[in-house]
C-alpha positions as CSV (number, residue, x, y, z in Angstrom):
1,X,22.0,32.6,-3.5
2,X,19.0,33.0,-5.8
3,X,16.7,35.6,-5.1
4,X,12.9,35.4,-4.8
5,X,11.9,36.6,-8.6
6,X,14.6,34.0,-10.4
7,X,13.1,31.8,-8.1
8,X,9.6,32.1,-9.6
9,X,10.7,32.9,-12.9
10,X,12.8,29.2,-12.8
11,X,9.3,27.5,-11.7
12,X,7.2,29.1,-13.9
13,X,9.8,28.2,-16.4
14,X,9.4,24.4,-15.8
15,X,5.6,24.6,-15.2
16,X,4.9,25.6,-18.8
17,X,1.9,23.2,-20.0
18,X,4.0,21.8,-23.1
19,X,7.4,21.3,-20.8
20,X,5.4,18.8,-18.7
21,X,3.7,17.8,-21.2
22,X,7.5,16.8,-22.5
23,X,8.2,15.1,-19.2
24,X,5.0,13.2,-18.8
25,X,5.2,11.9,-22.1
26,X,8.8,10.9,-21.6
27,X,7.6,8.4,-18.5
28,X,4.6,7.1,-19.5
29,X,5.3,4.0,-20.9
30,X,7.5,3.3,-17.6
31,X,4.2,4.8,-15.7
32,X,2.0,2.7,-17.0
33,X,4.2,-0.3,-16.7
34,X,5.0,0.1,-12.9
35,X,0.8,0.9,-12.1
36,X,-0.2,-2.9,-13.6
37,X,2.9,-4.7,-11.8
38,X,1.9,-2.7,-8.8
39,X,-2.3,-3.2,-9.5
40,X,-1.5,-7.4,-10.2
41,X,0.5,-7.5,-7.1
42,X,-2.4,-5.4,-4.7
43,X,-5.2,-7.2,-6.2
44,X,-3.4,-10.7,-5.9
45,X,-2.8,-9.7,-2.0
46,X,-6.5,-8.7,-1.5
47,X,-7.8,-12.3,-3.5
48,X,-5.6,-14.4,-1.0
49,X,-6.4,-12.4,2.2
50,X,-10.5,-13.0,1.1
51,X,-9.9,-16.8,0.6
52,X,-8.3,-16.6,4.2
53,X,-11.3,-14.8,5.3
54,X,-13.5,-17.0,3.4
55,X,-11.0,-19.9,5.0
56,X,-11.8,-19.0,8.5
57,X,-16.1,-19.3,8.2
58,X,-17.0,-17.2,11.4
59,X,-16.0,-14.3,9.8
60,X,-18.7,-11.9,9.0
61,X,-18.9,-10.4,5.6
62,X,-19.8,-6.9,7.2
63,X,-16.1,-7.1,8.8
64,X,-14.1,-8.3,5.3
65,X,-13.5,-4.2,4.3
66,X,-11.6,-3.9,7.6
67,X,-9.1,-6.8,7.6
68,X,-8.7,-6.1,3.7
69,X,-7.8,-2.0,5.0
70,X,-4.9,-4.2,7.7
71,X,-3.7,-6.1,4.3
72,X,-3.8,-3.1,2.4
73,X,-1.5,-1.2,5.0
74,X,0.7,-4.1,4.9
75,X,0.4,-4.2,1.3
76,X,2.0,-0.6,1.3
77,X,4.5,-1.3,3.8
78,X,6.2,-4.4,2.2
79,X,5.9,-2.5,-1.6
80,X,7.6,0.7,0.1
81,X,10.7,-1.5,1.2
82,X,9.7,-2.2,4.5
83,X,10.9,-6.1,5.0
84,X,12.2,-8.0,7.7
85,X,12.5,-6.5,12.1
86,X,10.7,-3.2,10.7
87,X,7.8,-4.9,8.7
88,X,7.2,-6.8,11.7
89,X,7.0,-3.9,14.5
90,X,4.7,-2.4,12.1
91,X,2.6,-5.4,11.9
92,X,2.4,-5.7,15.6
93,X,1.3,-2.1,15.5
94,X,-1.4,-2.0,13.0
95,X,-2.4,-5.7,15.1
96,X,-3.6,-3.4,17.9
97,X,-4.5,-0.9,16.0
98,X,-7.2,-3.1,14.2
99,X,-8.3,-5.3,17.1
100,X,-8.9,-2.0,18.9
101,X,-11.6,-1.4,15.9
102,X,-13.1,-5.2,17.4
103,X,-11.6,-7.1,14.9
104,X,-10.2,-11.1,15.8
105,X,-6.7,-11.2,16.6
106,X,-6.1,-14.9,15.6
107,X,-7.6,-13.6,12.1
108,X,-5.3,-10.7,11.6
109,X,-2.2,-13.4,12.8
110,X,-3.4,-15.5,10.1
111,X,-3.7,-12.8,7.3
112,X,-0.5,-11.4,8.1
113,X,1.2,-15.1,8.5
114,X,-0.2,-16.7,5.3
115,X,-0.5,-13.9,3.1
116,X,2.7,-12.1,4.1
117,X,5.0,-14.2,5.3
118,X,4.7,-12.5,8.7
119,X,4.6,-13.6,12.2
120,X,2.6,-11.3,14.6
């Protein structure tokens, strides 16, 4: 078992500024890479739950921010791995979470259905 100083002594060690420097530099190209797949993908989900919005024509503008925040939740859901019996419990959930904020159930069903490919 290591005791407390090797401990520090082994993060210090790897905390050096030009060791991470080393690291960093290693996996940015793959960093940079995965943040515009990952930035094309959010910002295509955001342009097709605004044309829903846009779609629907009651929807006040005031009220967009908040059922982009439910696409952006499922957003992160569906690009952590969540799919299938889990994405939708969680949809369910963040359904009553959001209409609880006053926002139109038949609106978030939509968003999640047409821009998801989820039934809530």
């Amino acid at each position: 078992m290591k005791d407390d100083k090797r401990r520090i002594d082994t993060y210090v060690a790897k905390t050096v500024p030009t060791t991470v420097g080393l690291k960093v530099a290693s996996v940015l190209a793959s960093m940079k890479t995965s943040f515009a797949t990952q930035a094309a993908s959010f910002v295509a989900k955001e342009i097709a739950i605004q044309s829903v919005l846009n779609g629907e024509g009651d929807v006040p503008t005031i009220l967009y921010p908040f059922y982009l925040n439910f696409g952006r939740e499922l957003w992160g859901l569906s690009s952590r791995g969540i799919t299938g019996p889990g994405l939708t419990a969680m949809s369910a959930s963040l359904k009553v979470k959001y209409t609880s904020y006053g926002l139109d159930a038949a609106v978030i069903s939509k968003v999640a259905l047409d821009v998801f490919a989820v039934t809530v």
